[in-house]
N, C-alpha and C positions, 0 to 999 in steps of 0.2 A: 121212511121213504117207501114206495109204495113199488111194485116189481116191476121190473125194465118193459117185460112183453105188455103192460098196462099201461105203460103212458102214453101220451098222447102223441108227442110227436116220432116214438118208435113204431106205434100203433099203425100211423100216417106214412112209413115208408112202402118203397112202389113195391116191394114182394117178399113173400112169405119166406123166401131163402137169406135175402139180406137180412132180415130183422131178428131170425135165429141168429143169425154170426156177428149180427151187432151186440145182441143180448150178452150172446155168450162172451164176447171182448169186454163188453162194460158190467158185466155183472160183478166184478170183483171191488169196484168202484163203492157200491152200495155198504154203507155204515149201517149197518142191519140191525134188532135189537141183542142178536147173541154176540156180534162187535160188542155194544155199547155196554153191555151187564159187565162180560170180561176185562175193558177197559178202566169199570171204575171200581172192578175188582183190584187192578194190574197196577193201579193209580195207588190204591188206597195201602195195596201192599209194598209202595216203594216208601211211601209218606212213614209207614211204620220203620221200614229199616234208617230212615234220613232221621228218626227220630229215637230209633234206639241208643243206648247208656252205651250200649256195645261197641267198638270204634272199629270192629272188624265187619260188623253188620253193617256198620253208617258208609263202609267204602265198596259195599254190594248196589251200593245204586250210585246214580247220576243227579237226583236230586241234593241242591242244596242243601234247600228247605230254610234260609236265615234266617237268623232274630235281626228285628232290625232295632231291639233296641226302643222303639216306638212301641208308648204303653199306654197314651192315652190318645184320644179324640178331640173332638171340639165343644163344648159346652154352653156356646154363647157368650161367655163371660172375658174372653182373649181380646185385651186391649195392647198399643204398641205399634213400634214401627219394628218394622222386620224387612230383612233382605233376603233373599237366595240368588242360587247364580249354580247356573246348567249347563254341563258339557256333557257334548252329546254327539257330536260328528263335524262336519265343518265349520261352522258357525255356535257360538256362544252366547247366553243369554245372563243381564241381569237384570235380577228382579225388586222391586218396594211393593211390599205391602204393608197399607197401614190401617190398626183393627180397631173398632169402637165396639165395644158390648158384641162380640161374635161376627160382625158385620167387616166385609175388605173392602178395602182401596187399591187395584192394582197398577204399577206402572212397569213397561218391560222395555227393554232396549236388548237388541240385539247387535253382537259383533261377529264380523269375518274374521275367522283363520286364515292365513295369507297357508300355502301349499306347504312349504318351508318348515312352518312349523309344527306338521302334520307326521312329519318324518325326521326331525330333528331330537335332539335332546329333551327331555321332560320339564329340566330348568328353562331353558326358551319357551317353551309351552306355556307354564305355568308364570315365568315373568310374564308375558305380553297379556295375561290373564290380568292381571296384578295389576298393573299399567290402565287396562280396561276400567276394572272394579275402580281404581282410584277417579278414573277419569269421568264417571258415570256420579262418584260420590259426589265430586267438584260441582257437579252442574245440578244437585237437589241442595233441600235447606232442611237440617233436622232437627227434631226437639231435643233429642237427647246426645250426650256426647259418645256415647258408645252404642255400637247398634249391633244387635245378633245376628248372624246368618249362617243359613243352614244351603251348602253343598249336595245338588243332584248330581253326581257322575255315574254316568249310564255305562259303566262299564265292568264286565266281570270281577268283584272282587271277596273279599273274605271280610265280614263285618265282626269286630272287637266288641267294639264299646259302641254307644250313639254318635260320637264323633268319630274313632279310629276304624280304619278297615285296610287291607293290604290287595292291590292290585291283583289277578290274576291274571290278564291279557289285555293288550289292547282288542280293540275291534274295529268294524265299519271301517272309517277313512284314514283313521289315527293309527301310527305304525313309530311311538316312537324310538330309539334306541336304547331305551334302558326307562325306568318307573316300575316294572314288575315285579313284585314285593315291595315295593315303597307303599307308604300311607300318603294316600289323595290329599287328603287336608293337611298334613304336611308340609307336601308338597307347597301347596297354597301357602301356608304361614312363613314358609323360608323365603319365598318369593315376594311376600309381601315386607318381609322383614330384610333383603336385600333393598328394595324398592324406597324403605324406609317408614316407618310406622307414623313418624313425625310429617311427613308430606302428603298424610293421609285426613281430609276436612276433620274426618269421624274416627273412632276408634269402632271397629271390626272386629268382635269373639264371634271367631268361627264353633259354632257347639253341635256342630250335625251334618254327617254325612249320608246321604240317602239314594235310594233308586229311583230310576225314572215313575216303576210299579205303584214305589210307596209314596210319593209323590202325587200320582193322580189318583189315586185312595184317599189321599187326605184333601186333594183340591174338591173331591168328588163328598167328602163328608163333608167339607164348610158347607157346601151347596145343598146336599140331602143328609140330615144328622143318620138318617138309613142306609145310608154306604155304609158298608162294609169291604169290599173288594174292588181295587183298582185292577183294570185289564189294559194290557198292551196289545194293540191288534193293527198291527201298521206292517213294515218291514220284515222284523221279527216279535216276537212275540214273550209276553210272562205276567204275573199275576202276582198281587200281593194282597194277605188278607189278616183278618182278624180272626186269631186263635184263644183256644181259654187254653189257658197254661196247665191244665189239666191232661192236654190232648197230646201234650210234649213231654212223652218218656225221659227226654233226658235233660229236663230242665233244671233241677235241683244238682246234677253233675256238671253241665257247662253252662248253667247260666246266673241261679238263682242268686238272685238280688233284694234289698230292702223295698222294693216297691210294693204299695200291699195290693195295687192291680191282679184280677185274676185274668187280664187276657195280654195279647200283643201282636205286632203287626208282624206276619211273616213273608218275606221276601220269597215267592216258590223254588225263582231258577227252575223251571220247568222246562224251559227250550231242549235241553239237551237228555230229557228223559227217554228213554227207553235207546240210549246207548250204550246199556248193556244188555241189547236183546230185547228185554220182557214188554216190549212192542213190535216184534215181528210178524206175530199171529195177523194184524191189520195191514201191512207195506202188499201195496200190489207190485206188479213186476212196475211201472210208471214212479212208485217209488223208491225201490231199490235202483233201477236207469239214474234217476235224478241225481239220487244222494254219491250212487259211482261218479258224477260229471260234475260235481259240486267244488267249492272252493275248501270245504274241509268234510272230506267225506267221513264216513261213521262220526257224526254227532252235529249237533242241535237236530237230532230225530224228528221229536214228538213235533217242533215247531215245520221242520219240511214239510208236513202234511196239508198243512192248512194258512202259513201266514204269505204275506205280500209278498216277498224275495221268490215265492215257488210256487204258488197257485198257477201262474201262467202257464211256467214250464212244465208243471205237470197234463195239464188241458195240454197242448204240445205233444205230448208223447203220447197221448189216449190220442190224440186223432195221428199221428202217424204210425199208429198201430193199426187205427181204423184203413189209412192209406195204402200200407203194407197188404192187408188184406183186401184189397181190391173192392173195398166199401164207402171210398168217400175221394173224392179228387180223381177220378178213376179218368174219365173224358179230358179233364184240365189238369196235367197234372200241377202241383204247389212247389216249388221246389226251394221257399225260402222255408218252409216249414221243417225242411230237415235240418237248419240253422239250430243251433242250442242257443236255448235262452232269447230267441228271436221274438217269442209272445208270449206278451209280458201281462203278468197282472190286470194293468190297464187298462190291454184289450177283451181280456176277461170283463173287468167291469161294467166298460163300452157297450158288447155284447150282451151282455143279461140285463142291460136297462131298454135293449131293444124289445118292442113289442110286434104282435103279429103284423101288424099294418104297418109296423115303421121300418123297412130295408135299409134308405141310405148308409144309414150307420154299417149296418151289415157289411154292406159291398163297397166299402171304402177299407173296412177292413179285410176283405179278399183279397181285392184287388193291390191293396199292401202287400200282399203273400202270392200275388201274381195269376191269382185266379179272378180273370175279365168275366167269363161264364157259366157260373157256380150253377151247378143241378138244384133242383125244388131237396131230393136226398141229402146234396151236398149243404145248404141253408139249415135245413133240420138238424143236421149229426154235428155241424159248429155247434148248434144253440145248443143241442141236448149234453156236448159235452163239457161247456159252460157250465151250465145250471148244475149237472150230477156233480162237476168236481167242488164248487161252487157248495152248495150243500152238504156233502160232504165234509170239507172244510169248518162248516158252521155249527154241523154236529159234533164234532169231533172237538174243538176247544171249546163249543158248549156243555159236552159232556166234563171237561175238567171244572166246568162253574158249579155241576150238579155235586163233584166233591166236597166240592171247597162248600158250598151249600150245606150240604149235610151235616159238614164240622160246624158250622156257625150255629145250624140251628135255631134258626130264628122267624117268628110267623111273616115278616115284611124285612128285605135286602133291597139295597139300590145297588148295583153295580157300574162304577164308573168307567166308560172306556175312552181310552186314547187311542191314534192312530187313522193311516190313510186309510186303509182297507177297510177296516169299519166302519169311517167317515164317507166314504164314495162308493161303494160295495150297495147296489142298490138292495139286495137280498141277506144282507147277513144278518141283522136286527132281527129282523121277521124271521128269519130260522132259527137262529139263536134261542130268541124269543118264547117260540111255540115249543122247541125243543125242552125247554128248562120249566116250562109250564106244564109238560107231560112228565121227566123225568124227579120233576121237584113241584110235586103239587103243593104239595104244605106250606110251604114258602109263597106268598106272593113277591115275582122278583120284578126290579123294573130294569132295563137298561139304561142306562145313558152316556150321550157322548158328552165327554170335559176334555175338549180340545188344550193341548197346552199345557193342562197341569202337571207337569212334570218342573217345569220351572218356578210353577208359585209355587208347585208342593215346598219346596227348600228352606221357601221365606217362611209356610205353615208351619212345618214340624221345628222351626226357630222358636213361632211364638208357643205352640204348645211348649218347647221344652225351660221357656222363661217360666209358663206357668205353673209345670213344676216343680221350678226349681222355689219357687216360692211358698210347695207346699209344705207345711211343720213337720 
């Protein structure tokens, strides 16, 4: 990113006194390259402790780091019908997919959570699941009498085995009164098993529990055999990728199995990195404001910097610093902007798809915030704040791709993203982008969006794991 007193539209402010004092507020903003060195120093040295034999080292960090259990890819040769089925916030989804020679078929139906069951017991949750999945079977016609499905639940837990994993919290919408330490797929199969196995068209082996992460990693490999790394870049944020089992100190102590695979898909859990500190050096005062006003203060760090829940709010706070200092709203004042959480992501996005010629947009959003007569200064210091946090943002979990890059090690990566932010974010590709193309030249990397796959991932990592299980 190129220095505040050089850009363009700081450059463009009416005087020489303002545009020091805007510098000097947003210069902390700037993900600079002695940030980004230290970062993927700070990264690489968390990944080592999340991966030490040591078990007093492994609780010096906030990184996961999980196996998921997931050891192979896609090969073309995945034939079969396969199911998954995705919870993930208010509504729930199932999935068919059916495989010829590598090649899918997908069908997806989606169900509402009624509120009730958002807050209730995890037995009512998972029955009206049950209910769903049957009701979804009822109304296809399958070749086979037993069909496999593999379980996306997006929600913090501790993964065992390929199928076993134990709850850590709920999250997002779901609050229910007990599941925490239960196994997910259990869950399911009691529910299914109250319900009655016999009143079910098909017989259902659940064989796989997975993340939303590992999910669009693998929807993102059927599509480019060059995926390697699923990104979540919506809400909140996490990554999942392919490790050689080499790189995992403590594989042979927690994990080692008969597979003669030398890699495997790692779940990051990175949201919550650098809550223990060893991301401070980067928090401007706008991040520490944020993360104080938050719904759960000290932790998911690393993701407050840059995902959809807090891109807004933090633009927010950079200009009511700007405002504070008698640099922006000065003539008009704004006074929803001292509202928390009042501009939202959204209006970020709104805003940087704005171009020099196109205002409307602009001033639909002032005037949202109560400003009818925004200054030529006032227009400029929105959009510059936009853009800087905006960037920012795009450096900042591109630099975690440039990790995860370097362990792959590979001359060509695709990287699959899911997510709104990334999806409508007219700028984030394109930073991303050039950012990983300077920081990881050796790689040629592609992005792409795979809208969705977090739900076919469940029916994918099904049929890979038939194909395994057919290996000798």
């Amino acid at each position: 990113m190129e220095l505040l007193e050089n850009r363009k539209r700081i450059k463009a402010l009416s005087n020489d006194d303002k545009r020091e004092k805007v510098v000097k507020a947003l210069s902390q903003i700037v993900f600079d390259d002695a940030k980004i060195l230290r970062m993927i120093q700070t990264f690489e040295e968390q990944i080592q402790l999340a991966n030490s034999t040591d078990e007093n080292k492994r609780s010096q960090t906030d990184l996961f780091w999980e196996n998921t259990f997931v050891r192979g890819l896609f090969d073309g040769t995945e034939c079969g019908t396969y199911l998954g089925m995705d919870l993930g916030g208010t509504n729930f989804r199932v999935v068919r997919v059916d495989m010829k020679d590598g090649k899918a078929n997908t069908q997806t139906k989606y169900y509402n959570l009624e509120k009730k069951l958002l807050v209730g017991s995890s037995s009512e949750l998972f029955d009206y699941i049950a209910v769903s999945l049957r009701s979804f079977l009822s109304e296809e016609t399958f070749p086979y009498q037993e069909v496999p499905l593999g379980f996306t639940f997006s929600f913090p837990s501790r993964q065992i085995s390929l199928k076993r994993s134990t709850i850590s919290t709920w999250t997002k919408s779901i609050k229910c009164t007990d599941g925490v330490g239960l196994d997910s797929v259990s869950l399911l199969e009691e529910a299914i098993d109250r319900l009655g196995r016999d009143t079910f068209p098909v017989r259902v082996n659940v064989v796989a529990r997975i993340s939303d992460t590992t999910g669009t990693l693998l929807a993102g490999n059927l599509l480019d055999h060059e995926c390697k790394i699923g990104l979540i870049l919506g809400t909140g944020s996490n990554a999942a990728f392919v490790e050689y089992i080499r790189n995992i100190e403590k594989w042979d102590t927690c994990y080692k199995d008969n597979d003669p695979s030398d890699k495997v898909v790692i779940n990051c859990e990175f949201g919550a990195l650098g809550d223990n500190g060893c991301l401070d050096f980067m928090k401007t005062e706008f991040d520490r404001e944020l993360d104080r006003h938050s719904n759960h203060p000290g932790s998911y760090t690393f993701e407050k910097h840059y995902s959809g829940h807090y891109l807004g709010e933090l633009v927010r706070l950079a200009l009511v610093r700007l405002a504070a200092d008698g640099l922006v709203f000065a003539e008009t004042p704004c006074d929803k902007l001292s509202e928390r959480w009042a501009l939202t992501t959204s209006h970020v996005t709104d805003i940087e798809r704005v171009t020099d010629g196109d205002s409307p947009t602009l001033q639909a959003f002032l005037e949202e915030f109560g400003v009818s007569s925004p200054s030529e200064d006032d227009i400029l210091l929105v959009r510059e704040v936009c853009e800087l946090m905006s960037t920012r943002g795009a450096y900042i979990v591109a630099t975690a791709m440039v990790v995860l890059l370097n362990h792959i090690d590979l001359p060509e990566v695709t990287i699959a993203v899911d997510g709104s932010l990334y999806e409508h974010h007219p700028k984030y590709h394109n930073n991303m982008a050039s950012f990983i193309a300077k920081w990881r030249p050796q790689t040629k990397t592609t992005l792409r969006l795979v809208k969705d796959g977090s739900g076919q991932g469940g029916a994918l990592v099904a049929a890979i794991e038939a194909k395994s299980a057919k290996r000798p």
